[in-house]
Wavefront OBJ file of the C-alpha trace (Angstrom):
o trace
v 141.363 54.112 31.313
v 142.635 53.711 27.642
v 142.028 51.245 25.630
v 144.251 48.480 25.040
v 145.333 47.916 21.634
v 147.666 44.918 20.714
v 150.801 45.788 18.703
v 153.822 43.693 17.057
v 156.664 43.819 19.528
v 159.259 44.983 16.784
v 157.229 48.384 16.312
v 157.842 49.002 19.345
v 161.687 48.732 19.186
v 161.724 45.295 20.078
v 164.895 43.036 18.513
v 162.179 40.558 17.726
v 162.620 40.643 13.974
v 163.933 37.696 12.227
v 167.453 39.290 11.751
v 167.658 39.938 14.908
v 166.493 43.920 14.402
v 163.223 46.000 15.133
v 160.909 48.071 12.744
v 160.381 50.739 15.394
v 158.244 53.534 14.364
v 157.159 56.645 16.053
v 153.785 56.078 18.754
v 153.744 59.054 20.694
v 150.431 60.064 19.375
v 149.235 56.365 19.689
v 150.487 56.122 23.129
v 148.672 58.977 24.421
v 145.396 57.264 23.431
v 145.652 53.927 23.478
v 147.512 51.721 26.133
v 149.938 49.352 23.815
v 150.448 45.618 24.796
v 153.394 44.041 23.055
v 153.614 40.735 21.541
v 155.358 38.622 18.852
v 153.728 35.270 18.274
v 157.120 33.793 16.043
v 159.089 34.534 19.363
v 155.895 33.184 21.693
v 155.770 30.042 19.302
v 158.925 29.173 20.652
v 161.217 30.400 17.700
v 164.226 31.716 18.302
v 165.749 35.605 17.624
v 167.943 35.912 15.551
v 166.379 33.285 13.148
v 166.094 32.305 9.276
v 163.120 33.898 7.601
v 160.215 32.116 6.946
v 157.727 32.756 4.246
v 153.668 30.938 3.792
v 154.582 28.205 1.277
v 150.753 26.914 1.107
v 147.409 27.998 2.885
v 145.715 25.222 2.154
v 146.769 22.845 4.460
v 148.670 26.041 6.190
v 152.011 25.894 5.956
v 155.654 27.504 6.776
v 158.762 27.000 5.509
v 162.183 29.060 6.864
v 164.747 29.706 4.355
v 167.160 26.606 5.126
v 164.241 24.702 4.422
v 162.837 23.828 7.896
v 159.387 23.702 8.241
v 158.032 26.026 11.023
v 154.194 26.253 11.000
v 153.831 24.423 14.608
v 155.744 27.596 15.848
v 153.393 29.681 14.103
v 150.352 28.819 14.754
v 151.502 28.155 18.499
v 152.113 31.890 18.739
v 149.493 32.624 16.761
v 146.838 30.835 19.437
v 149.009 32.467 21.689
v 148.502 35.654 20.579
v 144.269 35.077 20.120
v 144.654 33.932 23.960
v 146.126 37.114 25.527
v 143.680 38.971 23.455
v 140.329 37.359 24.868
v 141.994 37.542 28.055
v 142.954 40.859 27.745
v 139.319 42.134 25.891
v 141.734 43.869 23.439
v 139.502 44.658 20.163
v 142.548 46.677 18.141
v 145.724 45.628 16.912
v 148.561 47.076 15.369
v 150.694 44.373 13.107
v 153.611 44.700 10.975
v 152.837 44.257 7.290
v 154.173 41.536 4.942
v 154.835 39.502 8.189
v 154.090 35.540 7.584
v 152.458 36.392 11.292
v 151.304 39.490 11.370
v 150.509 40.862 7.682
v 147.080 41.778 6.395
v 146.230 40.975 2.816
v 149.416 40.976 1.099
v 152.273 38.417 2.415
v 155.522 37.326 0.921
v 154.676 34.201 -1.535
v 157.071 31.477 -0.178
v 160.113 31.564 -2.551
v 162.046 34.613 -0.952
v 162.274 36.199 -3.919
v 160.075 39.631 -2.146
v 156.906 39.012 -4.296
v 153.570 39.713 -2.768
v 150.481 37.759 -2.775
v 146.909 37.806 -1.725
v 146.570 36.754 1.807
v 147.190 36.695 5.599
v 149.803 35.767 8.220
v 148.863 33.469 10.794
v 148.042 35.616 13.602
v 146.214 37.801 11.593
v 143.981 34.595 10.410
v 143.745 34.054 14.361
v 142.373 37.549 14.913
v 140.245 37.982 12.102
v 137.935 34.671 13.645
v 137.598 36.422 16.812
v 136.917 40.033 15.424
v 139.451 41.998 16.079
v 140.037 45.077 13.611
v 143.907 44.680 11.972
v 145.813 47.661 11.388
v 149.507 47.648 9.927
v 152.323 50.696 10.714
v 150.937 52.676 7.551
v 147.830 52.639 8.652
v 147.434 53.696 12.176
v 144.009 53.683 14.358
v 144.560 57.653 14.833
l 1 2 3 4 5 6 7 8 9 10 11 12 13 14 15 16 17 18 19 20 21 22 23 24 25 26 27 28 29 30 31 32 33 34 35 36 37 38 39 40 41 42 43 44 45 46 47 48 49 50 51 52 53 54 55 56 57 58 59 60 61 62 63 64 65 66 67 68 69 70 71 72 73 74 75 76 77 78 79 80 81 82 83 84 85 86 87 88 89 90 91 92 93 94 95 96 97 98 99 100 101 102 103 104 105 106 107 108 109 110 111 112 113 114 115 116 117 118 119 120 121 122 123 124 125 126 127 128 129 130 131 132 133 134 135 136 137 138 139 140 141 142 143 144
């Protein structure tokens, strides 16, 4: 049996993306060893596809804003929990995330002006994860 490894629903040519799009990429070599388990937590935390982008306006109290000013971080972090439920459930150790993402990027996320500048930091889900040990990978840096 192979292991199960959780990976964002738009790499795997999902329209989950904000715009309404994917960010596909190539897993034949990951699908031969690792058994891949779907899942966006903006779309599980009940937002809609297409939708504005949103962008990590503070981390301290968390929070989310979209780009008509709307603030989503109840629909993140409801995915997020989400998304740290069906991997307990599932014993999933592994994921696969798409960088940058307010939910799913590791160490670098869009700063909250949507201007495309970078800062220190991680999405929501990945926040989720991290407390329950699970090892984060992004699309450039496959578990191969």
């Amino acid at each position: 049996m192979r292991e199960k490894v959780l990976i964002s629903a738009c790499l795997v040519g999902k329209n989950v993306k904000y715009d309404g799009k994917n960010n596909s990429i190539d897993l034949s070599e990951l699908e031969k060893r690792y058994e891949l388990v779907p899942f966006c937590p903006e779309v599980e935390g009940g937002l809609p596809t297409p939708r504005s982008p949103s962008e990590i306006v503070s981390f301290e109290p968390l929070q989310l804003i979209n780009k008509d000013g709307v603030d989503v971080t109840k629909e993140f972090v409801k995915g997020a929990k989400k998304c740290a439920d069906l991997v307990k459930k599932e014993g999933i150790k592994k994921a696969i995330l798409k960088s940058k993402s307010p939910s799913c990027g590791e160490g670098k996320v869009y700063d909250g002006t949507f201007s495309k500048k970078l800062i220190s930091g991680d999405g929501v889900s990945v926040q989720e994860l991290k407390k329950i040990g699970v090892k984060i990978y992004d699309e450039l840096s496959l578990p191969l």
